[in-house]
N, C-alpha and C positions, 0 to 999 in steps of 0.2 A: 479658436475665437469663441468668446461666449454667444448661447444662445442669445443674450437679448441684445449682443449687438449686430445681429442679423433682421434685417427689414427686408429682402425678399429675395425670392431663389428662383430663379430661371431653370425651368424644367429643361435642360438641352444637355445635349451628352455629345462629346467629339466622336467621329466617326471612323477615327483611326487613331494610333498612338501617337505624340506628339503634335496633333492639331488642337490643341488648348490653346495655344498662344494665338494661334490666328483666330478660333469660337472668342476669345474675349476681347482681343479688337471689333469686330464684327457687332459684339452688342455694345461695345463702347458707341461704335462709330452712329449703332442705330438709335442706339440712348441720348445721343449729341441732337442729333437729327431732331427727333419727336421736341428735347428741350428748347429748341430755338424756336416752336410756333408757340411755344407756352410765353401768355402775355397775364402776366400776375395781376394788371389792373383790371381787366376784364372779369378775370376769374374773381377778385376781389366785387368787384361791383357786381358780381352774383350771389353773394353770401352773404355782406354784410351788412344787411337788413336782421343777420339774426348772430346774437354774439354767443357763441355755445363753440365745442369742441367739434371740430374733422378727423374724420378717418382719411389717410391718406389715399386710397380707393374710392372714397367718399368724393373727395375733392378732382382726383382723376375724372372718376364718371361725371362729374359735372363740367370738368370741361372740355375730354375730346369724346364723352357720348360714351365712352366704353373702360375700363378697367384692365389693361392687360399690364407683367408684369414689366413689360418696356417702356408702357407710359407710365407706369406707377413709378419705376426709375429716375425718370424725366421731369415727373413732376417734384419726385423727393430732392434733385440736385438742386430744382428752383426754389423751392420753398427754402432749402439750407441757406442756400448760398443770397436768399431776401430779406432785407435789414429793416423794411417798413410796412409791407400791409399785412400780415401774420405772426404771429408770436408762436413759439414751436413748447409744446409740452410732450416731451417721450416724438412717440413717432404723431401724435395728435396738433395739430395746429388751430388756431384761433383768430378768428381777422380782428384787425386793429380799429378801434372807432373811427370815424371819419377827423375829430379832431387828433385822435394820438397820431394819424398821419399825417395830419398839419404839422404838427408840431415836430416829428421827425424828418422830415422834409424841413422846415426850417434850420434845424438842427446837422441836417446834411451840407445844406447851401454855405450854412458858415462856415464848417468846418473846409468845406473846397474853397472857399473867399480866403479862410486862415493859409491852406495850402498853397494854394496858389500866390498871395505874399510873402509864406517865406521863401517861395523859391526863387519870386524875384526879389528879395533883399538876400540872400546868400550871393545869388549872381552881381551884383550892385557890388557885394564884398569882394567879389574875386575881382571884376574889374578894376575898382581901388587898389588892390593888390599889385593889379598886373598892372599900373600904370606908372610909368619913371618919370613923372610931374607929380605936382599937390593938384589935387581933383577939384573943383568946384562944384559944393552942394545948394541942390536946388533945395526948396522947401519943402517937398515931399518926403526929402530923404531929413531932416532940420532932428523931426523926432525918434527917428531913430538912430539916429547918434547919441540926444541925450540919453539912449534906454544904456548906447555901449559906455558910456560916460559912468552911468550910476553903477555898474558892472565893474570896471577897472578900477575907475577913483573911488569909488564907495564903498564896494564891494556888496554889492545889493543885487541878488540874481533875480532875471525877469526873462520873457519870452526871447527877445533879439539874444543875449546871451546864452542862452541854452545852442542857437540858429549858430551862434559863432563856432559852434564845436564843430560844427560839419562845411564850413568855409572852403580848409586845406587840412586832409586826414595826417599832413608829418609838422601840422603845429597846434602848437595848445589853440582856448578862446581867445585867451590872455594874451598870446604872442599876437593873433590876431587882430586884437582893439586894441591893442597899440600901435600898430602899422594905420588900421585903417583912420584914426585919432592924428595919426603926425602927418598921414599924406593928405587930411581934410583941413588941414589946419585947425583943427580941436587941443593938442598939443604939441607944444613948441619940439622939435626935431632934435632939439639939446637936451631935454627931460631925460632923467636917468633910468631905461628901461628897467634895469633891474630892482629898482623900487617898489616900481609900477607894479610890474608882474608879480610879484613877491606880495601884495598887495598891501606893503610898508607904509606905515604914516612916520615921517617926517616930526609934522608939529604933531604935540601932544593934547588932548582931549581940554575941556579950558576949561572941565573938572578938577582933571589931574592937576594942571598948572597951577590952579587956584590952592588945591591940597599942599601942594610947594611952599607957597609963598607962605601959608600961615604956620608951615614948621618953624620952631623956636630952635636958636642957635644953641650948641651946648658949651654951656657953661661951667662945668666941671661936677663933680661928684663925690663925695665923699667913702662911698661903696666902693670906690674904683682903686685898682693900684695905681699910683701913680707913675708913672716913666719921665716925666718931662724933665726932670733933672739930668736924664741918660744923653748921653751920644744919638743922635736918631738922625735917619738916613732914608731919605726915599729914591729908588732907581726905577725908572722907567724911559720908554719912548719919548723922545724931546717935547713932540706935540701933544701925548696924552695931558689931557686935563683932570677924568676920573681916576684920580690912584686908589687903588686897592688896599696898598701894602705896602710897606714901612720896616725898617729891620732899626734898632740900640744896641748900644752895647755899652756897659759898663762896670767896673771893679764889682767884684763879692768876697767875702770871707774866704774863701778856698780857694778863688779864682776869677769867674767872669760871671756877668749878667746878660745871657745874651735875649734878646727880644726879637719876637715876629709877631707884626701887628697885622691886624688886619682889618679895615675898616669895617664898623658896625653899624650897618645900615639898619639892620632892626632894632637899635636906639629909636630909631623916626619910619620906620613903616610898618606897622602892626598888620598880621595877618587880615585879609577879610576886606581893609580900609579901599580906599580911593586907590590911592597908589601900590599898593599891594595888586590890586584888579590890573591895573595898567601893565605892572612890569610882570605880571603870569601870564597875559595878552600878548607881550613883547618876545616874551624867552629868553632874549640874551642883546647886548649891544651890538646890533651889525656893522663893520667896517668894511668900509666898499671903498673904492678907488676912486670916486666922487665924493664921499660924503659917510661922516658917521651917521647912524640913526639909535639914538640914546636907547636905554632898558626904562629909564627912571628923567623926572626932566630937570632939567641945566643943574638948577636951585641945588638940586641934590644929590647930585652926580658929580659934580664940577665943584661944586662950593662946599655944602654943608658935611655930607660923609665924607666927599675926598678928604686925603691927607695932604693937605697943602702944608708947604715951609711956611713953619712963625705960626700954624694957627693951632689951638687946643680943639682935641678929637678924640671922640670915642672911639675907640676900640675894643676886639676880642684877640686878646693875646695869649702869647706863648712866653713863660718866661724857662729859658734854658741854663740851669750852674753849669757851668761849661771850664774843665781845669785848661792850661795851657796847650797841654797836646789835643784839646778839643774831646776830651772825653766827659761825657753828661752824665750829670750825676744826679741830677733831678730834672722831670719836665712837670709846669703847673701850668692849664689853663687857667686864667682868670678876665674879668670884664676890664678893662684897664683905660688908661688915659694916656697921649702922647701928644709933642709940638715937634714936629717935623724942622731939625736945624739947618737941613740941607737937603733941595731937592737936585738930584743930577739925572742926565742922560746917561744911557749905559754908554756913548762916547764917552763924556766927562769922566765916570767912572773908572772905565777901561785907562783914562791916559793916567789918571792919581795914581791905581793899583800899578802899572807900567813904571811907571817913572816913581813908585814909593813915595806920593808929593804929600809932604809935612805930616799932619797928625790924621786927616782924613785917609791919605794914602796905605799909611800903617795897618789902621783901623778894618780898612775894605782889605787888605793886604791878611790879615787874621783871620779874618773873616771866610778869605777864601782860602787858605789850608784847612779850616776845620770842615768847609763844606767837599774839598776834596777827598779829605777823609772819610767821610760820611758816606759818599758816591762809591769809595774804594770798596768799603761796607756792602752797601746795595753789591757791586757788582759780586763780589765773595758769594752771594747769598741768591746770584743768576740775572741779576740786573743786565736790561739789555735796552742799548741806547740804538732808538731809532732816529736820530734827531737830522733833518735834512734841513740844509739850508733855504730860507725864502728869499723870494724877489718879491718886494713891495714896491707897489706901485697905485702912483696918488697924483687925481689929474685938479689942477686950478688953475682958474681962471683961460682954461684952453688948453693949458701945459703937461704934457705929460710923463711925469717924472717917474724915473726907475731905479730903487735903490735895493743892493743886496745885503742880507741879514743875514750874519755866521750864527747861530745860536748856541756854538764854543767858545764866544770872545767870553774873557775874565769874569765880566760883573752880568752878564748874561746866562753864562755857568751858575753864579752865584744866586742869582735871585731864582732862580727855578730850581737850585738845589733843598733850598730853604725852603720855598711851597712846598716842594713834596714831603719834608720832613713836617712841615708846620699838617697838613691835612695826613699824614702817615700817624702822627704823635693821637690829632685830632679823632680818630680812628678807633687805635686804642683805649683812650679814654671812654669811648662811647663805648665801648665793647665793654671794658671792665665795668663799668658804671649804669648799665644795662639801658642806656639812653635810645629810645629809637633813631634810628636815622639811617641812609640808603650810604649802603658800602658798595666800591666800586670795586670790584672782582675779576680775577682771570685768569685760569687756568694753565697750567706749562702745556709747553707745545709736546707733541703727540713725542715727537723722536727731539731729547735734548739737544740744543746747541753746544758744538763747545767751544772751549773757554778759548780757544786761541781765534776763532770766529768771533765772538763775543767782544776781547779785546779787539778786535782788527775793525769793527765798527764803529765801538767808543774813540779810537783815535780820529778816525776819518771818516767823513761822509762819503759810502760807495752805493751808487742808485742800483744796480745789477744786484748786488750781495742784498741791498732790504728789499727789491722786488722778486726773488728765489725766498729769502724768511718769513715774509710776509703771508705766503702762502701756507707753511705750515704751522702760522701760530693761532691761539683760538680766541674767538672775539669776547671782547671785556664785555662783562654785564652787569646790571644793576640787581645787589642782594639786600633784603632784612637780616642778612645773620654775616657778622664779619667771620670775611676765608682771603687768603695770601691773594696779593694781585703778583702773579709770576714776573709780569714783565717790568715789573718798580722793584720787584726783590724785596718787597716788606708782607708782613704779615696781616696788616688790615691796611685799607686806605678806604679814603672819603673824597670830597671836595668843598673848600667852602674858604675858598683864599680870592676868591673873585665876586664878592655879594653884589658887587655896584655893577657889575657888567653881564652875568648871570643869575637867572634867579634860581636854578637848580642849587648854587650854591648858598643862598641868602635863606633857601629853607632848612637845609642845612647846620647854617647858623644860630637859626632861631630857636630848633632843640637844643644846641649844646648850651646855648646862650640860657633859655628856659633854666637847665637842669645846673646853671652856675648860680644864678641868681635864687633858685628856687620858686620858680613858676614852672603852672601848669603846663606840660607840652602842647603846643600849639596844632601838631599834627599825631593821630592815632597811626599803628603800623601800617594799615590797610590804604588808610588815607594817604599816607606818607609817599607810598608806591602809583599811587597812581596819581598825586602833583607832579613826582620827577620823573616820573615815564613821557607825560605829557611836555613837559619843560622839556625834556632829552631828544623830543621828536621835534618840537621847536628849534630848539637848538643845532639839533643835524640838518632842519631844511637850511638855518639861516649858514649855517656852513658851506651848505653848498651851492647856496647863492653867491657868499662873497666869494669862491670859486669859481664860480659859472663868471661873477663880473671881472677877475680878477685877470683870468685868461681873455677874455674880450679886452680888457684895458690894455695888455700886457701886449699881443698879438697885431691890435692898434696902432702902437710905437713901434714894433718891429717891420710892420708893413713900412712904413716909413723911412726906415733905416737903407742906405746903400744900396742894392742888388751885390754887389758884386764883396761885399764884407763877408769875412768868413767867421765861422763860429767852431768851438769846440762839439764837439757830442760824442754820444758813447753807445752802440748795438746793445738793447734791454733784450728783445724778441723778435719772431716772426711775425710778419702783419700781412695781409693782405698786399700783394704786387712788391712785398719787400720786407723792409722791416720799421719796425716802433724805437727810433732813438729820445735818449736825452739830450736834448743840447744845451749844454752841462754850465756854456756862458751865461743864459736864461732862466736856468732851472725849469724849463717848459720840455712837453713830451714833442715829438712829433714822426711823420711819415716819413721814411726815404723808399724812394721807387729806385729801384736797381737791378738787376739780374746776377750783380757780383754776388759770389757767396761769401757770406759774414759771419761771424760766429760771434755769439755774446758777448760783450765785453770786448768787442772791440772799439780799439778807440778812432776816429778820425775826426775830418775837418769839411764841415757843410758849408754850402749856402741857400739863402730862403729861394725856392721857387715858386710856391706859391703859398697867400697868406690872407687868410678868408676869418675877420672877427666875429662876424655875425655866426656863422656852423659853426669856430671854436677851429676852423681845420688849420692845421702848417703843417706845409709839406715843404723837403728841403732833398736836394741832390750833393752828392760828392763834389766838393772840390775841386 
């Protein structure tokens, strides 16, 4: 230890080996002792007629008469361990004015008045908690709702907010002021917690909205290529409103015209603007089992960039010469123009291509041999489909509806084949043409897959076979220098086939779009990387949000269902008291308690035992 941080040495020596331990109890105990008759205000009100420095001996002798080094011990732990009438320099202390102790001493009393409230407002929280009624709030408590109020709905941090964190240590604040909001009656018991918590606005800023309305409709362009004369085709979700993306096709010289359009939302939102602030605020369109919650509002999302059937739209397009066996012969971006002749559902679609129905059937029918082909390509080249089916699920009006989604049906194939080529193409151009923009990147896995696995996943969806690969493949990253994404099997990729719903990709856009028209880039490399870092971290919370809501919805309607309904699933792993199945009717994970030994990939037949929305937990027993 250093000299100076030694203040005083007790001349005593133990009087055999191993009696140290008992010689410093001993002056502890005597050092305790002498501190307890030490009364600091007395001593204070012997000095401080004179404001100058103390020697700690100094102050000793003045108030038990004598200086030895166990009062001088006694007196240093009190002087340490004293917040108001001496100020400590080195081992010299100083008494405080008689006002600086006023005023500390006030300064103390608050801070125990602060203490003392929050601990009865934490306890006030846990009682609401713990209460299986809605509470009734007296007036005492009126104002501190509104501070939880400004906290969840506003999102405005203040003192009761910070207090929420220390309510219940296994939930957020968040989780909290929602509980104590719906059992005060503050909010309605219906409110979609996941909005909340996520701390999502709904309506949009009545800046934003304003910015909307006075967008001008487009009217066409002369710069633009034209397509509206083409075949043009939009497939999506029945209910989607915002469409993205548009696919034409018609005759050329050697063969085909094929087109992938993709809505140009940077026609109408300039870097920097109103709406540009809004949808970097937003990250990405959340769809949640209550309720969408737009990127961008209605006006422009729904109307103006969607691609609705019958309406004239800008676009950034792909034009592909495409011969009949589907081999391309040229790929050009260019800014384009298109009117949507037909908008279908991937049902509607699926039953045309199915049934080969008249000219549109043909058409979506072409369409998807060349994108098979395409896919055949990728996979040659290590392409690996992890594509697992979803259960969507969408509650109205009270109803909780549950629908399952192949994402191998025909015209689902098809449109997701086409993105990837449309931002694969998109990719290379920027590479070649030295455009900045964020490629999305990914390494092969450490020990190659092979090709008879590879195949065996592309045909069918097997949840054991992608949760054993999943672990040895390396996570995608965001680069300034295009390099192979392994798991698409192309040599650059991007994204920027979803501008209306995403704004990582609308930045995206906005360079390629810049460097078509010949405008300045709107983003530098430096800047570039840390918009879509940002966006990307957006974008993965709101992901797993509509997860976190989606399993609560999901879990909801199965609590509901039978007891005694059996379900398919399949052994993933070992879990705690059993094992982690799929239950493969739901596409939902869950527990079986069993003591049977199982081995992976076995398959059998459950039912729900227990089923808890709010933890996310289902546990389910053998048949």
């Amino acid at each position: 230890m250093s000299a100076a941080r030694i203040y005083l040495v007790h001349a005593v020596k133990p009087t055999e080996r191993g009696a140290l331990p008992q010689l410093i109890e001993t002056l502890r105990a005597q050092i305790e002792a002498r501190r307890r008759e030490i009364d600091l205000d007395l001593l204070w009100e012997g000095v401080r007629g004179e404001e100058r420095e103390y020697a700690l001996a100094e102050l000793t002798a003045q108030y038990f008469g004598t200086a030895s080094a166990i009062e001088q011990a006694a007196m240093m732990r009190a002087l340490v361990e004293d917040r108001f009438y001496f100020r400590r320099r080195g081992v010299r202390f100083i008494p405080r004015s008689p006002e600086q102790l006023e005023q500390l001493r006030h300064q103390e009393a608050q801070r125990q008045q602060r203490a003392q409230r929050k601990e009865r407002v934490i306890q006030w929280f846990r009682l609401v908690l713990a209460s299986a009624e809605p509470v009734d709030v007296s007036e005492e408590w009126t104002g501190v709702l509104e501070r939880v109020e400004d906290f969840l709905l506003r999102r405005q941090m203040n003192e009761v907010a910070r207090w929420l964190a220390e309510v219940d240590e296994e939930r957020t604040a968040r989780d909290v002021a929602y509980e104590v909001l719906v059992k005060t009656g503050r909010l309605e018991a219906t409110a979609d917690p996941f909005l909340l918590l996520a701390g999502l606005d709904v309506a949009f800023r009545a800046r934003a909205i304003e910015a909307a309305d006075r967008l001008i409709p487009f009217a066409g362009a002369s710069d633009r290529v034209d397509f509206t004369a083409a075949w043009t085709v939009s497939i999506d979700d029945e209910e989607t409103e915002e469409i993205d993306d548009a696919l034409s096709l018609e005759p050329a010289a050697n063969g085909w015209r094929l087109g992938i359009h993709i809505a140009d939302v940077a026609h109408y939102v300039r870097k920097g603007d109103v709406l540009d602030e809004e949808a970097a605020r937003r990250g990405v369109t959340a769809y949640l089992p209550t309720q969408r919650v737009l990127m961008f509002p209605e006006r422009l999302s729904c109307d103006l960039a969607s691609l609705r059937q019958g309406e004239l739209r800008p676009t950034l397009s792909l034009a592909l010469e495409v011969d009949d066996e589907g081999n391309v012969r040229e790929a050009t971006l260019v800014p384009g123009m298109i009117r949507v002749g037909r908008r279908l559902s991937y049902e509607e679609a699926d039953r045309l291509i199915t049934e080969n129905g008249g000219e549109m059937g043909r058409r979506l029918g072409q369409l998807l041999r060349w994108a098979q082909r395409w896919a055949d390509e990728r996979f040659q080249r290590g392409a690996l489909w992890l594509r697992r089916p979803e259960v969507k699920v969408r509650v109205r009006d009270g109803q909780i509806r549950v629908k399952r989604i192949d994402p191998g049906t025909p015209s689902r194939f098809l449109v997701s084949e086409l993105m990837v080529l449309m931002n694969h193409i998109a990719a290379e151009h920027a590479a070649r043409q030295g455009i900045p923009i964020i490629f999305r990147v990914q390494d092969p896995p450490a020990h190659p897959l092979q090709d008879e696995l590879r195949a065996q996943l592309r045909a069918a969806y097997d949840p054991l076979c992608i949760e054993q690969i999943i672990r040895g493949l390396q996570r995608s990253r965001l680069s300034l220098s295009p390099q192979p994404h392994a798991g698409l099997g192309v040599s650059a990729y991007t994204q920027l086939t979803s501008p209306i719903r995403r704004f990582a990709d609308l930045v995206v856009q906005r360079q390629i779009r810049a460097a078509l028209v010949g405008e300045p880039y709107p983003y530098e490399r430096e800047e570039l990387l840390d918009v879509l870092a940002t966006a990307e971290t957006v974008e993965r919370e709101m992901r797993a949000l509509e997860q976190r809501a989606q399993r609560y919805w999901l879990l909801e309607y199965l609590r509901h269902l039978p007891e005694e309904m059996e379900w398919d699933a399949i052994v993933i792993k070992r879990a705690r008291s059993g094992y982690e199945v799929e239950v493969t009717t739901w596409l939902v994970r869950a527990l079986l308690n069993t003591s049977v030994e199982l081995a992976p990939g076995t398959r059998l037949r459950v039912r729900r035992e227990h089923c808890d929305p709010k933890s996310g937990l289902l546990r389910v027993r053998m048949a």
